[in-house]
N, C-alpha and C positions, 0 to 999 in steps of 0.2 A: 495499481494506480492508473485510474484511465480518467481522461478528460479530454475536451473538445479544446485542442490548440491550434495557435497559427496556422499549424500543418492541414489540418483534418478541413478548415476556413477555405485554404489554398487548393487542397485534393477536389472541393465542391465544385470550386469556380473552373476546375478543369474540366471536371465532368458536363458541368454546363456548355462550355467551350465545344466538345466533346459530340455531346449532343446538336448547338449550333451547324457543326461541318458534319456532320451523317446528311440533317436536315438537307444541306448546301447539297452533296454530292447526290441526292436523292434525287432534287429538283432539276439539277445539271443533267442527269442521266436521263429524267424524262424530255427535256426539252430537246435532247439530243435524238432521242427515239422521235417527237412529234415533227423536226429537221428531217426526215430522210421518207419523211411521211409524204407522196405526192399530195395528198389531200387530207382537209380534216375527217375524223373519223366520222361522221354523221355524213359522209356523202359515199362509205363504203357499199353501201347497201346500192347505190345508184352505176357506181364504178364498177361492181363484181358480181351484181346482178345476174344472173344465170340466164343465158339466151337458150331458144328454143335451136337456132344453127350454130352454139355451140357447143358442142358436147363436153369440151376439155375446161369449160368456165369455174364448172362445179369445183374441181381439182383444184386449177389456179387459185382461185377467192380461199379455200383452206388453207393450200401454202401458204398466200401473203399474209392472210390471218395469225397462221402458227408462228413465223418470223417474225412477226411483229409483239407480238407476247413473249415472243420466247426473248427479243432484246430489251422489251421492258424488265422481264426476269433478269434478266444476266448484269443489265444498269444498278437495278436495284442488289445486285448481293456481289457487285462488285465494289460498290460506293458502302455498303456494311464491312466488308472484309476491309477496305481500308480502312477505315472509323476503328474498327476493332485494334489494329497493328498500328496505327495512329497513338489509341488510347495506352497502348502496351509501351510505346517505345516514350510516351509522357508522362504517363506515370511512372516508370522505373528511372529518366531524367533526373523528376523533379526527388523522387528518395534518395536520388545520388546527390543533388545539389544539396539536398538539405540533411545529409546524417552528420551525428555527431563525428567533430574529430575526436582524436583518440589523443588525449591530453597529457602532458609528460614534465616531472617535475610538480611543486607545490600548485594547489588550485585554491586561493584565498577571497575569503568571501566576508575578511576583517580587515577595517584599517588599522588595526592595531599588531599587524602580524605582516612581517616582512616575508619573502620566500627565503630570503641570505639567512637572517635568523628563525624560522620554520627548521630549515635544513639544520643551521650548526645546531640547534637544539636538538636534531635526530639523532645528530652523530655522536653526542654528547652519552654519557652514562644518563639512565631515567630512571626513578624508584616507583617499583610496582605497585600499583593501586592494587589490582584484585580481576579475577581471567572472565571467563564464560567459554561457554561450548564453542564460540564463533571468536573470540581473540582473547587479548589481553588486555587491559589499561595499564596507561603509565602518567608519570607526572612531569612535565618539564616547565622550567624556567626558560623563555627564552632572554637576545642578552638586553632587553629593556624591559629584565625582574616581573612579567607579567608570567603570572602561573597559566597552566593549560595540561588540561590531560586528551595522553593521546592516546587511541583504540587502532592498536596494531591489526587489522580481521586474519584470520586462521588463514594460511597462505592458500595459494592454489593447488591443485594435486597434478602434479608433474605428468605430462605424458596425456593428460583429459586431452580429448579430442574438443567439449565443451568448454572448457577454461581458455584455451588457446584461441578461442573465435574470438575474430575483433568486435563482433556482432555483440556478444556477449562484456567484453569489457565496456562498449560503447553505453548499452544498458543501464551500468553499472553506476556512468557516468551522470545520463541522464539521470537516475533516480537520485541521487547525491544529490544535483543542484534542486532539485524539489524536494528535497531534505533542508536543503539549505535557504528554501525562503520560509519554510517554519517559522513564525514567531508566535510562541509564546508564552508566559510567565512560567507554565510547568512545563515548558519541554527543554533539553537540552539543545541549543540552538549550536549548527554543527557550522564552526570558524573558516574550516580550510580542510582540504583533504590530499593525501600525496597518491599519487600510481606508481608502485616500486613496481619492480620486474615479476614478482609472484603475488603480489598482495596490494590492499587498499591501506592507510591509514588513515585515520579521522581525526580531526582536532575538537575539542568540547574545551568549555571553560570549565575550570576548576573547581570542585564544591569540596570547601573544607570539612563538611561533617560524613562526610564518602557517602557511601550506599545506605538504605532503610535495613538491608541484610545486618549492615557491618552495625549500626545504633541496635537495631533488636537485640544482636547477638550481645551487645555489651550490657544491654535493658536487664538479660537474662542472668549475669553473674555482677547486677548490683553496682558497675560500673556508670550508669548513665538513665538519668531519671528521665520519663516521658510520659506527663501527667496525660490524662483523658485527651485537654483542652488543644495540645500537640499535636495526639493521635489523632481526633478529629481533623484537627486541619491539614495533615498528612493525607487523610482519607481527602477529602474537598479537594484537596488538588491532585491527587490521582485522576478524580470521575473527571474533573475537569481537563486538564490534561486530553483523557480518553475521548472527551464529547467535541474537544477542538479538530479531533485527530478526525472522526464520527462523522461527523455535522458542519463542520466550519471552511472544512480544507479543500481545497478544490485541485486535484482531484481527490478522493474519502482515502484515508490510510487507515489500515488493520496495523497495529503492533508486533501481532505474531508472537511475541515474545516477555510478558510484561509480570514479572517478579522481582522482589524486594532488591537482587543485584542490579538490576535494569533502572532503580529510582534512587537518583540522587538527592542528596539534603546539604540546601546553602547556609548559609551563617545564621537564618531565620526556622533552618529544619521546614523551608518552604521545598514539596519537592519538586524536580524536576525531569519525564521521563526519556530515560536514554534508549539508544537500542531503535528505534521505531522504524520498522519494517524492515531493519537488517537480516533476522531470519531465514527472510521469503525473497530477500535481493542477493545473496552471495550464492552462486552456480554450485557450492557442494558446503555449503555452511551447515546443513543436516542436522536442523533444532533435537536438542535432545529431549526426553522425555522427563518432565519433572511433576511435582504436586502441583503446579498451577494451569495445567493445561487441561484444558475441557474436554468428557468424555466422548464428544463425537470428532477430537481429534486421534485420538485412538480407533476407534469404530470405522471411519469411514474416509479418513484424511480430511474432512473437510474443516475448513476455519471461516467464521465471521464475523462480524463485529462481537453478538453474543459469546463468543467464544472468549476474546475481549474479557468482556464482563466477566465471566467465568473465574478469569484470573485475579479481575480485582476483587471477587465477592471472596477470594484464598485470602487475598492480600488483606481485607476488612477484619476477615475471622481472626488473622495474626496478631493486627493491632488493637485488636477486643481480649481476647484471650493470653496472648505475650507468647506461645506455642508455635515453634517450628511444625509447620504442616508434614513433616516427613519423623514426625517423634513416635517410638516406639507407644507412648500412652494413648493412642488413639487405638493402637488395636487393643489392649488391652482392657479397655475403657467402656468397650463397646462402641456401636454406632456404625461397624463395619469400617474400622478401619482409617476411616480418613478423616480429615475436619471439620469440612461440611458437613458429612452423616450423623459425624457427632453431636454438633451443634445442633444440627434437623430434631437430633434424638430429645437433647437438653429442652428445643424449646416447647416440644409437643410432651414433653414432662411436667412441663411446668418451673422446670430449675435451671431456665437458662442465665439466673445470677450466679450460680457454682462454675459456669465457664469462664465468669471474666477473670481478667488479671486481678491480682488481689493487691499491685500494685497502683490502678488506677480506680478503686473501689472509693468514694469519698461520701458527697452530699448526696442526699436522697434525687435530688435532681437530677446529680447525673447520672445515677442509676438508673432513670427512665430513660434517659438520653440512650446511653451505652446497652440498652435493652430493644430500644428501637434502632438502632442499630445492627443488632445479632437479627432482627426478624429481615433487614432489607438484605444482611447477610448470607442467608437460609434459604433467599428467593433468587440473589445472584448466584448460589450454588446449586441450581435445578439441574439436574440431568436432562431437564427436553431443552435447547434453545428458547423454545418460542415461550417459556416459562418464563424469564430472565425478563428484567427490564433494560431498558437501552438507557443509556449513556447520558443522554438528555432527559430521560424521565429520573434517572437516579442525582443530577445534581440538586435540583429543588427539594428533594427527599432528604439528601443530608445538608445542606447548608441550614434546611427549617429545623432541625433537628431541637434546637434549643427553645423554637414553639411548643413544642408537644408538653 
């Protein structure tokens, strides 16, 4: 997360500062050497002029010449060498005056959330939502009946030389509150967050229909119906979500992390995504490896927005199909194994209506829908990056969906 802040404003106007007093002592230097000068330089030729009765003229006129250069030199790289230890001792000033403090106790960014009830609601028993690689969630009440859940992050690891820097906690901090001026309709917008002794917690507001994981998984033993017209708008607010994250934020946030536990569903099943940039912000959080991460994060460690993509084009095939990306029937099935390849396979068959859900199968309409769908799904699941469309070219692609 980089962007051009007050700070970076403030480092310019030093440098310029900076550059003014080099200027200054550059000038001071010369006028000081022109001071000790008997005369201006255009009469030296007349002053040191080489006589024919003196033999020693020649000699003199070099010396005063060389002394003379050699204190214009010495002016000049003395009034540098200050400039430099100048700029050293104002730059490291001004990053002392301005780094974060290191914050203690609840950090509230709701007025609907006290610190006295944050806290007694910690201490309190909390019923577990559901974990990930990097914490836990849980649910509290605090004591004015407003629900919230709160993401315990996987502590520190005791003894890290890295964990233990305040440099590193301060970080931590910073990205939080650029976490916390997020707003929008699909993100989990983050309330409050505490700094215990080993760990971070986060406060998110409540979404009664939990995760897209936990709906799927009920989708799948007949518990919880999710017609096409759902799925669709689950998908819309995903890209969207992802393109706010992309395109809108200043400075651009990567996810890092974005599968079906990562997205919540409110009373609307509108979802909202949680997690965003947790990943790639905790010093030893060490993203695990799942079906939704992109092959050049395996290959080469690298992650970009495409990578992004990647994950939701996992996340589309799920909600096309109703199939955990990690189901034995993909190897089986052919297709090499995984989702995507499957589907690549189905549509360059020809039978990519045999993949869908047979619970979402209805009106011939929406079978071209839910068809063009699987093709923009097939193209987020490319093996090259530069394959993949971005974020902002995929929302106009499924919102017009019902054009086609």
């Amino acid at each position: 997360m980089e962007n051009r802040s007050p700070k970076s404003h403030l480092s310019r106007k030093v440098e310029i500062l900076l550059q003014i007093i080099f200027l200054f002592c550059l000038f001071q230097s010369l006028e000081c050497q022109e001071a000790t000068r008997p005369l201006p330089l255009c009469h030296l030729d007349k002053i040191f002029a080489p006589s024919p009765s003196s033999p020693h003229s020649v000699p003199e006129f070099k010396t005063r010449l060389r002394r003379i250069i050699l204190g214009i030199i010495f002016g000049c790289l003395t009034g540098f060498i200050a400039t430099v230890v100048l700029a050293v001792v104002v730059r490291f000033s001004v990053q002392y005056m301005n780094r974060t403090p290191i914050l203690k106790g609840p950090v509230i960014f709701s007025p609907k959330i006290t610190p006295k009830t944050l806290q007694s609601a910690l201490s309190n028993e909390t019923q577990l939502l559901g974990s990930s690689p990097n914490g836990k969630y849980y649910r509290v009440v605090l004591d004015n009946e407003l629900d919230f859940a709160i993401k315990r992050l996987k502590p520190f690891e005791n003894g890290s030389p890295e964990t233990q820097s305040k440099s590193v906690k301060r970080r931590i901090q910073r990205e939080l509150e650029v976490l916390a001026r997020l707003k929008h309709r699909n993100l989990m917008s983050l309330r409050a967050y505490v700094r215990e002794p080993d760990r971070f917690s986060l406060v998110y507001d409540y979404m009664p229909n939990g995760s897209l994981e936990d709906a799927m998984n009920r989708v799948r033993v007949n518990q919880l119906q999710l017609g096409w017209d759902v799925r669709h708008r689950i998908a819309v607010g995903v890209i969207k979500g992802l393109r706010y994250l992309h395109f809108e934020c200043n400075p651009r946030i990567l996810h890092y992390n974005l599968k079906p536990t990562n997205i919540m569903l409110d009373e609307e099943f509108e979802p909202r995504l949680g997690d965003c940039g947790l990943a790639n912000l905790m010093p030893n959080a060490g993203r695990a490896a799942s079906a939704y991460d992109a092959p050049e994060c395996f290959q080469n460690c690298r992650y970009t927005d495409k990578s992004d993509i990647f994950s939701f084009g996992v996340i589309l095939g799920v909600l096309l199909t109703g199939r955990d990306p990690l189901d034995p029937f993909f190897g089986e099935a052919g297709g090499g194994g995984s989702l995507g390849r499957w589907l690549r396979h189905l549509q360059q068959a020809g039978e990519a209506r045999e993949g869908l859900d047979k619970c979402i199968l209805g009106e011939e309409v929406e079978e071209d829908e839910m068809l063009m769908a699987v093709r923009i799904a097939v193209v987020c699941l490319s093996d090259l990056p530069g394959d993949r469309h971005s974020s902002d070219e995929l929302v106009p692609m499924l919102t017009q969906l019902h054009s086609f």
